[in-house]
N, C-alpha and C positions, 0 to 999 in steps of 0.2 A: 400632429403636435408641433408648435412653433418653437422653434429654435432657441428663444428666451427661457421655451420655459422646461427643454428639454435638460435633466441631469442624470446622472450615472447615478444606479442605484447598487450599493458593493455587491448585492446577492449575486447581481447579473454581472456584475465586473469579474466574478472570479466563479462562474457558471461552468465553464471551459475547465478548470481543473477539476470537476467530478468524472470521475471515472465512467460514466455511461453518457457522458457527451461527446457524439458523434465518438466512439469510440475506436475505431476502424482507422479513423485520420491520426498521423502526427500531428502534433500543437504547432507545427510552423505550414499545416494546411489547412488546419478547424477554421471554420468562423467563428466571429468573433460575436458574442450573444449582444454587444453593444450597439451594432452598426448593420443589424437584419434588414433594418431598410431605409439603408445608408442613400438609395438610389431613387426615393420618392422624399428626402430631407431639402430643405431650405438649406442657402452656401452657408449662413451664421450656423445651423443647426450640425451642415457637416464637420465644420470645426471643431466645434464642442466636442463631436465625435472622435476625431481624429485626437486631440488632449486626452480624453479618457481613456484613448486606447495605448498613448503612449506615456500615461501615468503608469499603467502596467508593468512597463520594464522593469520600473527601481521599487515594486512592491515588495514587501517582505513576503517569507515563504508562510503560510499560513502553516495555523497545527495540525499535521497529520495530513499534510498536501504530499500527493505521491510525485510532485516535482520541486528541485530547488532550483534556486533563482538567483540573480545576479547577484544577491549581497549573501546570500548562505554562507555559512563557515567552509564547507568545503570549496565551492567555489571560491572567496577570496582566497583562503590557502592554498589552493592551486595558483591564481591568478600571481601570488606573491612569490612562489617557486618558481617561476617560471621567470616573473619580472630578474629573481638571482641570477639564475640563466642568464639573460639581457646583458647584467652586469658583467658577468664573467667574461663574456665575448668583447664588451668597451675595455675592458683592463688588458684584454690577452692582445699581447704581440704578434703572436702569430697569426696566417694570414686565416680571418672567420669573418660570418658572415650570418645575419640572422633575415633568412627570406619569408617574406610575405604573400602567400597566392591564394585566385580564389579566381570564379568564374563570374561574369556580369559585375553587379554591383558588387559585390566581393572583391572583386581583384582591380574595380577602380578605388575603394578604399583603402586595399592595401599600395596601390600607387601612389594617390596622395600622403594616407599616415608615412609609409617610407621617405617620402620625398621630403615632410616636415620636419621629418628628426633628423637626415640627413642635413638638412640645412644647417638645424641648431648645430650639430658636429660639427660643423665646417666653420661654422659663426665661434666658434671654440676652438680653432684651428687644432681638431681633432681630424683621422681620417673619418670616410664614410663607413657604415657597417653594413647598413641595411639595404635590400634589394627587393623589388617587386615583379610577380610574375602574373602576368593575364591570361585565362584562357583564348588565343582568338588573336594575338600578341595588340599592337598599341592601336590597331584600328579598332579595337574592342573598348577603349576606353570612352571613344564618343558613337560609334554605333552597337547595335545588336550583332552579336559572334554567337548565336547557342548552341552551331552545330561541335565548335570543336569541345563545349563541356563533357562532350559523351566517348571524350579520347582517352582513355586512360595513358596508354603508350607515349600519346603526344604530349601530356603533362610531366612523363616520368622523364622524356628524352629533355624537355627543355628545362628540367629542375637540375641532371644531370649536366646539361652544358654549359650549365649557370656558375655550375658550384666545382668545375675543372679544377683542382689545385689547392682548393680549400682544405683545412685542416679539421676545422670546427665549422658546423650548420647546426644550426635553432631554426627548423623549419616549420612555421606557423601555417597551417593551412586550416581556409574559412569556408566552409561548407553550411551555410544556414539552416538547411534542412538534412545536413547528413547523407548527402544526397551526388553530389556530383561525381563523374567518374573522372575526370580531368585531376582533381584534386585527392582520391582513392589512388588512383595509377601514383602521385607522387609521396603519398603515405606510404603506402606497400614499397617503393624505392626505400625510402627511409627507414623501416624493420629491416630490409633486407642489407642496409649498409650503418649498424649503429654504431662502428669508430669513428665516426664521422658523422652522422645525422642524427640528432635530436629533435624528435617532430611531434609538435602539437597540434591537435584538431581545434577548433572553436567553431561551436553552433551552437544550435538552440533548441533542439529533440532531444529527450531522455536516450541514450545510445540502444537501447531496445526495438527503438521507432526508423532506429538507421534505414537506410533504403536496402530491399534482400533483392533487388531484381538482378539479372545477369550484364554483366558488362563486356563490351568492344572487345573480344579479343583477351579476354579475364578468366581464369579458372575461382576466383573471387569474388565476392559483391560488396559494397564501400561496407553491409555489419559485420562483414568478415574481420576486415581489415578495422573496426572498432574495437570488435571485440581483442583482436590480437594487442591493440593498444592498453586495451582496459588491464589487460594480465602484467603488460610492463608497467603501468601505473606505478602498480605496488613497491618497484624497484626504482623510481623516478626515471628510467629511462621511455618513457612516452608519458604525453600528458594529453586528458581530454577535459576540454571547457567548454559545458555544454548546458548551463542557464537555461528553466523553460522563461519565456517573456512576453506569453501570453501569441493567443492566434493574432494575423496581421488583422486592420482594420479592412483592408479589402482581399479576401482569403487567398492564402497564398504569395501577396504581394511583398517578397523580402528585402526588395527595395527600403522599406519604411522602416518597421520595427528592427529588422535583421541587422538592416547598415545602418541605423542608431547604435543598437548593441553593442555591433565589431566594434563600430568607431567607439565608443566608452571602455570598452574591454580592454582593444590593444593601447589605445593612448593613454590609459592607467598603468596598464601593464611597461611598459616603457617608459614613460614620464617617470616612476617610482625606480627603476634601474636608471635613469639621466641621474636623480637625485641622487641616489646611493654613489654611484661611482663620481661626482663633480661636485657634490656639496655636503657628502660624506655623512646624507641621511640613512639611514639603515630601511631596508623594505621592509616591512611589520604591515601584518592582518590591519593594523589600524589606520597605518597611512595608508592604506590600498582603502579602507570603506572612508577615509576623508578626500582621496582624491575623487571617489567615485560620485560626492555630495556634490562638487561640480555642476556636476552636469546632474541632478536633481533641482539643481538651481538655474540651470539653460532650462530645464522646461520652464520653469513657472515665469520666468523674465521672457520666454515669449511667448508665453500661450496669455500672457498679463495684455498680448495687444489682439484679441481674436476679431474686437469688433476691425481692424482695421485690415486684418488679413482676410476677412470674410466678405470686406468689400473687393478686394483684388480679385478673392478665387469668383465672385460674380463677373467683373468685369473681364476675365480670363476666360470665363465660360461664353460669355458674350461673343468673343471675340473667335471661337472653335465654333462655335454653334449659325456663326455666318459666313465661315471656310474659311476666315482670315487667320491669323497666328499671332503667338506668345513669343516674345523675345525677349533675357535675360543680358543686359549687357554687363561684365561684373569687373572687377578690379582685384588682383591678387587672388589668392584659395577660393574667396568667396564666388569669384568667377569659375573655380572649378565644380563647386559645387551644383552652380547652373548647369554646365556643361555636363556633369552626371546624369542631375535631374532631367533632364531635355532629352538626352539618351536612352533613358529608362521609358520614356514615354511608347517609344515603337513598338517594342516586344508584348509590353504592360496592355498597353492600350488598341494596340490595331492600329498607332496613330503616324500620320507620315512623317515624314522628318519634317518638313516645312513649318508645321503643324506647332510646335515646341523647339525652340535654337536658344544654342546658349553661345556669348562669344565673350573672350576677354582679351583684354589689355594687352598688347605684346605678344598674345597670339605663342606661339609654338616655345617661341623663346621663354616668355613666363611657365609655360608649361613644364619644359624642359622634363619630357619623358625619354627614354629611352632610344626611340626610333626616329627622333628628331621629327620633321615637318613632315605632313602626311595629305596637301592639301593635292598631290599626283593623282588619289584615290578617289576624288569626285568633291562637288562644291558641300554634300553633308560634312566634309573633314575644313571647311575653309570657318576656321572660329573666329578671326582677330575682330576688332571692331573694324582695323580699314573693310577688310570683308563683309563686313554688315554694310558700311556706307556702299559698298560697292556694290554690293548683291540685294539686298533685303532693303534699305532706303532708298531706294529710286520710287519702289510699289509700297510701298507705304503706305497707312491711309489712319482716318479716327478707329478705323473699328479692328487696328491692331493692336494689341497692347503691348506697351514695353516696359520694362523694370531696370532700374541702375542699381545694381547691391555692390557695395563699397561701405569704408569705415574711414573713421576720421583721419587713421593714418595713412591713407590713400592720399594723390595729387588732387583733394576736391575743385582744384581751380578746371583741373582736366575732367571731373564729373560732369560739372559745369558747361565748361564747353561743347561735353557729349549732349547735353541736356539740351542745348542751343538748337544745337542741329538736329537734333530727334522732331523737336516742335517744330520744323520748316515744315514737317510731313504732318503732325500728329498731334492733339493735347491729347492725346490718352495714354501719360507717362506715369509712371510712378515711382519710388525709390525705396527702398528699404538699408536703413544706413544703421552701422553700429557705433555707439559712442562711449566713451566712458562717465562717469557721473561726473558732472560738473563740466567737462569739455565740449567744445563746438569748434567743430573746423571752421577756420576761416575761407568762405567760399559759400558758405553752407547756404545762408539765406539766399545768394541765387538759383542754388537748385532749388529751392523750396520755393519759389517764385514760380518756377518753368513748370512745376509738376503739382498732376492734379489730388496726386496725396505720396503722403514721405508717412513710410512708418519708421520710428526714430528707436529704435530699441538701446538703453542705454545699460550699463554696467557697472556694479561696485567695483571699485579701484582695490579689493583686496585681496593678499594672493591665497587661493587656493593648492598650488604646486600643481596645478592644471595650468598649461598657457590659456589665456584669454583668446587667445585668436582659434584656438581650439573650439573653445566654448562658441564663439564668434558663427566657423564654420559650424557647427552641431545645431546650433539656430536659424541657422540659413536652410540649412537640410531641412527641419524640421518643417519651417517657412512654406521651402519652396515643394515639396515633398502636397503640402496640404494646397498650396495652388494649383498646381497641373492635376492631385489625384481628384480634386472637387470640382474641378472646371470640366472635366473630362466624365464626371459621374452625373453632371447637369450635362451634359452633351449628351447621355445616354447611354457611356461603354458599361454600364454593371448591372448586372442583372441581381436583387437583391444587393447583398455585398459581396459578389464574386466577379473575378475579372471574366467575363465573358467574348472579349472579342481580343482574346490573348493571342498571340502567333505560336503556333506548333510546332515548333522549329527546332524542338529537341526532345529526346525523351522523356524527361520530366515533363515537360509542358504535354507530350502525348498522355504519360497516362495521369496527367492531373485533369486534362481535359475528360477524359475518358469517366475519373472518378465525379466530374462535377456533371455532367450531363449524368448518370445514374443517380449523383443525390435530388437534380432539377426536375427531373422527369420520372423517377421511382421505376421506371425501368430494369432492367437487369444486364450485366456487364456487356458479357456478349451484344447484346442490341446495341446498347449505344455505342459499344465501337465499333460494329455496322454501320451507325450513322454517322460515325465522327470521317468515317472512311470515303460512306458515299458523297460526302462532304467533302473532303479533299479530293476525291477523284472527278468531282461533278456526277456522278451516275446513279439511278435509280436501282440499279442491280449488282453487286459484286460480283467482279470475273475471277477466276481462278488465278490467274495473274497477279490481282490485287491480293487475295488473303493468303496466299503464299511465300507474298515478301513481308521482310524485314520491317522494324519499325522505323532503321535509318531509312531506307527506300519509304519510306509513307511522309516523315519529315522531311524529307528533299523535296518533293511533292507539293509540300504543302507551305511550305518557303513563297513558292510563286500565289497562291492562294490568300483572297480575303474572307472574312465574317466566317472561317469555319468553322466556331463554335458552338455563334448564332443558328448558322442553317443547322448544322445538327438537331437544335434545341427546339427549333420550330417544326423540323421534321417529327420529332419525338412526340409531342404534343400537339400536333396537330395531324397525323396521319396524310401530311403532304408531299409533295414531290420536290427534288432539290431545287426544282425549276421554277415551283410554285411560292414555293420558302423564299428564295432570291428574292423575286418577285415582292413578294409581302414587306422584306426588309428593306425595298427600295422604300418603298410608299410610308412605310414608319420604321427611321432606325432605330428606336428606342426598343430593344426586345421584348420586355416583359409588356411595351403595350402592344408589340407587334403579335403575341401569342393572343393574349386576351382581347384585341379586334379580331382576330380570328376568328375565337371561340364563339363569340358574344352573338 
């Protein structure tokens, strides 16, 4: 079907909430009935896909849907008790503190959202309130950390040394699937110290779906510690926000839909307590569903330019598919955003660092995380642009692609400049700039000169009580979210719409693996994680050794290990040898035609 003439049909949009679809999965692992074969689509067609799936968030709950959704009465009513919370902490004197954590993309969200509000406080010459915790701590925010999500302890001891001497905690922690032990370990902290800790969950699993598996060193498992939440609900001492918002468009990828979510959830959540306490708005159910229009309004103003993103994520695929790389050079947040996105690609994808880079402006100092410069840990942590001229513009060439995302309130004369020097190496630059209605930076037309297309995405000038540069980043996300995952799905990493050549590199991603080879191959559990194992170990035979360890011991393992989802999956279906599977996968990485040359 061609891309033009491909549309979302509502039956199939909202397939996924009948109760007998894939019913064994949580909604933040089902596929997604939109994007079944998201991995033989045209780049125009994957877009389209990727809009339909992310119209999904802001849908209303349907009647008689056994899930609610981000605008539901209950959820806004939480979202708005919680925003009071917020408040209470900016009024109180005394010494509090409202933390933010989360693992991967989660807890680089809550780095950035913290670090935005902290600003506006400061810019208000208010002190700061807000804090972020990573699992994995600040090397996590531009590479892959999955081993430490499965620490509970180590969550609970760094929320604890965070929060020494505090009076008052509002601790937000974001669990997308209900799922991490990192951020379980600092829940369970939190019941067990409530003079002091008020803690809310936010995900996107009905809390029934929570994860039951056993944890590090846990006489608990994270629906333990839900349900104990659920009982204080009643008493507003815990709170859980947990919106279903549809499966991702590549299954399981929380990247996308999940840190859309957060990012709308908590930047509502907090923008409506900025208002209350500095302009003496009152938080009401109704400012919380008008600030949430926002960003109903960031979809449609950039999914309004797909023809132009559809040629990027082609020329993005182009540019993976003949070993060369994606480069994001950004200016302000928006360059954080890159720096996300680029990150997310390793784990996601199988893909190397080189592979996808994101760098910004001023480098560390713009940054301004926690742990200050981190460029001692190897050249993946060296972001700034001097860094790119230094490292990445010597080897240059056309068949790299590069992106400048900046906005008009950026130095565009210094876009410019960047633009100059890009095309010493390269015309295959592009830009993605944000403007407001009626404005153009002065500068502008020389980037538009340099570069082989500028997507111009512009903005109404009226306020929502949503910052703009909010919206700004949530577009960017969206943006850059649909170029790396389409550029990457034309490369070959997805089998149907599943990430297939994901890294194993923690529990979750074990037994997601585990569950996506028995849905691929109709197998039975036990076998494929025979295979997922002989796979990781290289061997045609398990030893005693192997099935008797642990699954941290099989992740460690499999850390150093590539394609072993892939080989599994060809083992499974083809009755081959790991050696033979390798094999096949050199000769065609594309999976699904690496099986079916196979067969054939």
């Amino acid at each position: 079907m061609a891309g033009s003439e491909w549309k979302c049909r509502p039956s199939t949009a909202r397939a996924w909430e009948s109760s007998d679809y894939e019913p064994s999965l949580p909604v933040s692992e089902k596929s997604n009935p939109l994007t079944c074969d998201i991995d033989r689509a045209s780049a125009n067609h994957i877009v389209r896909m990727l809009q339909a799936c992310d119209t999904q968030m802001l849908q209303e709950e349907a009647a008689g849907s056994q899930y609610q959704r981000l605008q539901s009465d209950q959820v806004v009513k939480t979202m708005a008790t919680v925003a009071q919370r917020v408040e209470l902490i900016l009024k109180n004197s005394e010494p509090s503190l409202v933390v933010l954590s989360g693992c991967g993309t989660s807890g680089r969200l809550a780095f950035l959202i913290a670090s935005a509000f902290n600003k506006a406080l400061k810019e208000m010459n208010q002190k700061p309130v807000y804090s972020y915790i990573i699992a994995g701590g600040d090397r996590a925010l531009l590479s892959s950390q999955e081993a430490p999500e499965d620490d509970p302890k180590q969550g609970m001891l760094t929320l604890k040394q965070l929060c020494e001497g505090k009076k008052q905690v509002l601790y937000i922690g974001i669990s997308c699937g209900l799922s991490a032990p990192f951020v379980a370990g600092q829940l369970d902290f939190c019941l067990q110290h409530p003079e002091v800790y008020t803690p809310v969950l936010v995900g996107f699993n009905p809390a029934h779906q929570a994860r039951n598996d056993p944890m590090l060193g846990c006489t608990f498992t994270f629906r333990d510690v839900v349900q104990r939440m659920q009982k204080l609900a009643a008493t507003q001492k815990a709170f859980l926000i947990n919106p279903a918002v549809g499966p991702e468009a590549i299954s399981g990828s929380s990247r996308m839909k999940g840190g859309s979510a957060t990012k709308i959830l908590l930047e509502v959540i907090i923008s409506a307590a900025h208002a209350a306490s500095f302009t003496h708005s009152p938080v009401t159910d109704k400012c919380m569903l008008r600030l949430m229009s926002a960003y109903a309004e960031t979809l449609d103003v950039t999914y309004a330019h797909t023809e132009g993103i559809s040629a990027l994520v082609e020329t993005a695929a182009q540019s993976l598919q003949g070993g060369r790389r994606v480069c994001y050079l950004g200016w302000g947040s928006l360059a954080i955003m890159g720096l996300i996105d680029a990150s997310e690609c390793i784990p996601t994808f199988g893909a190397d660092y080189n592979d996808v880079r994101g760098f910004i402006s001023g480098g560390y100092i713009e940054l301004n995380n926690n742990e200050g410069p981190l460029t001692s840990l190897g050249p993946d942590f060296c972001i700034s642009h001097e860094d790119f001229l230094s490292t990445v513009f010597p080897s240059l060439n056309d068949e790299d692609t590069v992106v400048l995302i900046y906005t008009h309130s950026n130095d565009v004369d210094e876009v410019a400049k960047m633009a100059l020097r890009v095309r010493e190496k390269t015309s295959n630059l592009h830009a993605v700039y944000h403007r407001c209605e009626g404005d153009e930076a002065v500068g502008q037309d020389n980037v538009d000169s340099l570069c082989s297309s500028v997507i111009k995405i512009s903005w109404p000038s009226r306020s929502s009580g949503i910052s703009l540069h909010m919206q700004w980043e949530l577009s960017t996300k969206l943006l850059l979210n649909a170029v790396s995952t389409g550029a990457h799905v034309l490369k070959g990493k997805i089998y149907q719409n599943h990430m297939i050549d994901v890294q194993v590199t923690n529990s979750k991603l074990y037994r997601r693996a585990t569950r996506l080879l028995q849905k691929l191959s109709g197998r039975p559990e036990l076998q494929c994680e025979d295979a997922l194992l002989k796979a990781i170990y290289q061997v045609d035979e398990l030893t005693a050794d192997i099935t008797s360890s642990n699954v941290t011991a099989h992740t460690r393992t499999a850390r150093t290990r590539t394609k072993v989802v892939p080989l599994a999956l060809v083992c499974l279906l083809t009755g081959c040898s790991v050696m033979e599977a390798e094999s096949h996968l050199k000769r065609q990485p594309i999976v699904r035609e690496a099986v079916e040359a196979f067969l054939s």
